[in-house]
C-alpha positions in Angstrom: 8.0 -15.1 -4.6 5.6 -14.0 -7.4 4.9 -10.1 -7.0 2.4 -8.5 -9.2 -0.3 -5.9 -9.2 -3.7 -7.2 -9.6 -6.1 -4.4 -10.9 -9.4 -6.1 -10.2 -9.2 -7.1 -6.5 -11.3 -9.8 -5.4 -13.2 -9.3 -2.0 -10.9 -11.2 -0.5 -7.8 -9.5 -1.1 -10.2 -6.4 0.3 -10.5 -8.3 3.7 -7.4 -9.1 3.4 -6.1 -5.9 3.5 -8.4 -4.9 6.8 -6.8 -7.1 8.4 -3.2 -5.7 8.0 -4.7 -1.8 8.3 -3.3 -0.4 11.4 -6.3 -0.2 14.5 -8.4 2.8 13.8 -7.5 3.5 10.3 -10.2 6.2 9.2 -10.0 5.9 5.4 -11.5 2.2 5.2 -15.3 3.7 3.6 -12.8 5.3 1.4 -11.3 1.7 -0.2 -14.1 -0.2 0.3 -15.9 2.5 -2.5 -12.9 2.6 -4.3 -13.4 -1.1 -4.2 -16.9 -1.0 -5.4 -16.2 1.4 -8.2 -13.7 -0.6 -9.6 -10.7 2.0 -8.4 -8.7 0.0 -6.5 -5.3 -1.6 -7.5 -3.4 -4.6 -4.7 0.0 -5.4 -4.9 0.4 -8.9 -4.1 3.1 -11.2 -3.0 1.5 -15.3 -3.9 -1.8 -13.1 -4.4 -1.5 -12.0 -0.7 -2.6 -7.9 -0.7 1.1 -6.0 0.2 -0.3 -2.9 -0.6 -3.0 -1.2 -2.1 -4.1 2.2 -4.1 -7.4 3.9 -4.5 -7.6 6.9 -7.1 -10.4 8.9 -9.1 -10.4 8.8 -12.5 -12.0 12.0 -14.7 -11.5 11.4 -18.5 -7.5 12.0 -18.9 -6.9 13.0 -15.4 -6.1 10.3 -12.3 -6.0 11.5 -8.6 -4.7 9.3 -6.4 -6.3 9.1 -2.8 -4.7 6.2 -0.7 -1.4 4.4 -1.1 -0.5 2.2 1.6 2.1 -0.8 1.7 1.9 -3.2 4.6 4.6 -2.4 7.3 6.7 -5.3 6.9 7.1 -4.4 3.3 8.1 -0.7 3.8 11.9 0.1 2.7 12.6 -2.8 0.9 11.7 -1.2 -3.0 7.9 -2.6 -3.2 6.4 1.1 -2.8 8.5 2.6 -6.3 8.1 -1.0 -7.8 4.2 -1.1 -7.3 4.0 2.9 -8.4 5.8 2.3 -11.5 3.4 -0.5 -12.9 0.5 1.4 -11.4 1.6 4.9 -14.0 2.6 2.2 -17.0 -0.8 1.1 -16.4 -2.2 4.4 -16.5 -0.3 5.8 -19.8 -0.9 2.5 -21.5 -4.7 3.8 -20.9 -4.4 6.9 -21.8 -4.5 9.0 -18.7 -2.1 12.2 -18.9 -1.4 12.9 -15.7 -1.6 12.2 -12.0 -2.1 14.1 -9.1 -2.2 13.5 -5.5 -2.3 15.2 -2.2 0.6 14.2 0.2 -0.9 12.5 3.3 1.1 12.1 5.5 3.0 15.3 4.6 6.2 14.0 5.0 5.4 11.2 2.2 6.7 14.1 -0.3 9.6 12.7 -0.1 8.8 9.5 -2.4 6.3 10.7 -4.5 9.3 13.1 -5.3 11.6 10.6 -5.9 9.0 9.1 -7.8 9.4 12.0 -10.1 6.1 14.1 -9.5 6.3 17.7 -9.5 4.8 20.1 -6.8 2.4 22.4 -7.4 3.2 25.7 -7.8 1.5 28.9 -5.6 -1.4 29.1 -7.5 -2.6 31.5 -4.9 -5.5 29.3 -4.1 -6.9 28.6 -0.1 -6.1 24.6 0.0 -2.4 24.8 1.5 -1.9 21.0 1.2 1.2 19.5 -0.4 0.0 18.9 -3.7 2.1 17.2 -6.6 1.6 15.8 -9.9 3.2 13.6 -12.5 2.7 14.1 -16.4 2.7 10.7 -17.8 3.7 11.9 -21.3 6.7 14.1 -22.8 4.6 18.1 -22.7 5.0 20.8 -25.2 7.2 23.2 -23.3 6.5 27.0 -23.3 9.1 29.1 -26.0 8.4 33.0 -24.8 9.8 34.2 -27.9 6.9 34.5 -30.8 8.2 32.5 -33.8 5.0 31.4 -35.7 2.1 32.9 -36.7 -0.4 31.2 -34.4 0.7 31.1 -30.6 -0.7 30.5 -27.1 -0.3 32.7 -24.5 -0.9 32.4 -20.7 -0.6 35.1 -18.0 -0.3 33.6 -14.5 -2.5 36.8 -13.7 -6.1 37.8 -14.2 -7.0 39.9 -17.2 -6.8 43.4 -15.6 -3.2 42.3 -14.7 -1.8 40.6 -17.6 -3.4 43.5 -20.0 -0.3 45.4 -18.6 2.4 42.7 -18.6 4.0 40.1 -20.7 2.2 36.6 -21.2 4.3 34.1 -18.4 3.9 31.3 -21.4 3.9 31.2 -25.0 3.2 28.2 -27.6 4.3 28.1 -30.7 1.9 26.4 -33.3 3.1 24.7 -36.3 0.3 24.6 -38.9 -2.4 24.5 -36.9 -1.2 21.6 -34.9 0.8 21.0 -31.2 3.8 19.0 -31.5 2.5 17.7 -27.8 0.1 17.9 -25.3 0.2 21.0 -23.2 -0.4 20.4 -19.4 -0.4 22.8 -17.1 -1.5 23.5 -13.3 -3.5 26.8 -13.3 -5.7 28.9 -11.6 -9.0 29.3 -13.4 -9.1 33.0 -13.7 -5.6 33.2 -15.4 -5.9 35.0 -18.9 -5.5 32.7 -22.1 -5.0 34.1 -25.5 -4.9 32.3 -28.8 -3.9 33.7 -31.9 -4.3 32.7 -35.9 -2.3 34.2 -38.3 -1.2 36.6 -36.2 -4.9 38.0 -35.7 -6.7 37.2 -32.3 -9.3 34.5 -32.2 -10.1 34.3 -28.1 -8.9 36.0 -25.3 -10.5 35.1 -22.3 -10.2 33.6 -18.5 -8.8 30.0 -18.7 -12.3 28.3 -17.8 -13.9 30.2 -20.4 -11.4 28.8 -23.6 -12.7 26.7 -26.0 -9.3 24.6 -26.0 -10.4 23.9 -22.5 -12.2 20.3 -23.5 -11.7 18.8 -19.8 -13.1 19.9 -16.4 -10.1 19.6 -15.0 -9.9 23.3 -13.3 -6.8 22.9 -11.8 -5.0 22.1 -15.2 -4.5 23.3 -18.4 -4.6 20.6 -21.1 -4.7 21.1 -24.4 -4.1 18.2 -26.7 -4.9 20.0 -30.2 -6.2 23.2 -31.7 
């Protein structure tokens, strides 16, 4: 058998897949846009459609919608074998990280195994199961200042953290992150960057300059 994920679907492999969809699947305007925007990846056995994945793309950012895998293909290794070429694909162009929203809830369960990360309270109204995958190594926090320039993060709005300790600090070697910070935030955390010991900014997280994505959930910084 010759597997392989194909990621520009012809038409046929999208009526293909209709035909497999369960009766009354609700999603299908969702793939056939996915389709038209050039979003959608198949997984194919002989270049029949096994499974499929529709996503959003925004700059260095993927979200993936749908992932389905025909139901005589469930259990048998083809979802984590199709995922894993699916994120290669996505690192090898530059994407940072995924996100998705588990649906069905009880799908956690893969995308953990899968590796992604849930989301943690970031005190916002969407109550969703929400995870997400870095697709490179990230500059991990070090709370104790040992440079002169640093980033610092309060998982609190700036009349809180005014009064407490930043939750996250960066060192910064000349100038320059050894790697990409990324982050899930809420906007109105406080962010404070500081030069020579001196602050430059100190402001809400959608207000930083360092903020070069509209990615309002995350905080990525790839340089300074």
């Amino acid at each position: 058998m010759n597997y392989k994920s194909n990621f520009f679907p012809s038409e046929k492999h999208l009526l293909q897949i209709k035909k497999w969809l369960p009766i009354g699947f609700s999603n299908w305007y969702c793939i056939a846009k996915a389709f038209s925007q050039k979003n959608l990846i198949v997984f194919t056995e002989n270049d029949f459609p096994i499974g499929f994945l529709s996503y959003d793309i925004d700059g260095i950012l993927v979200n993936i919608k749908l992932f389905q895998i025909k139901r005589d293909y469930r259990n048998k290794g083809f979802g984590r074998k199709f995922v894993n070429e699916m994120l290669e694909e996505f690192k090898k162009n530059g994407i940072l990280v995924v996100e998705l929203y588990c649906a069905p809830e009880d799908s956690q369960f893969f995308w953990e195994k899968m590796g992604f990360i849930y989301f943690p309270d970031l005190k916002l109204k969407d109550k969703r199961i929400r995870m997400y995958l870095p697709l490179v190594e990230t500059f991990e926090p070090n709370n104790q200042i040992i440079s002169n320039d640093v980033i610092q993060l309060w998982n609190d709005h700036s009349g809180i953290a005014d009064r407490k300790k930043p939750t996250w600090t960066w060192n910064v070697t000349e100038g320059k992150l050894e790697k990409p910070i990324i982050l899930p935030i809420n906007v109105k955390w406080q962010i404070c960057i500081k030069s020579n010991n001196k602050i430059i900014e100190k402001s809400t997280v959608c207000r930083c300059s360092l903020m070069k994505n509209n990615f309002t959930d995350f905080l990525i910084i790839e340089s300074v």
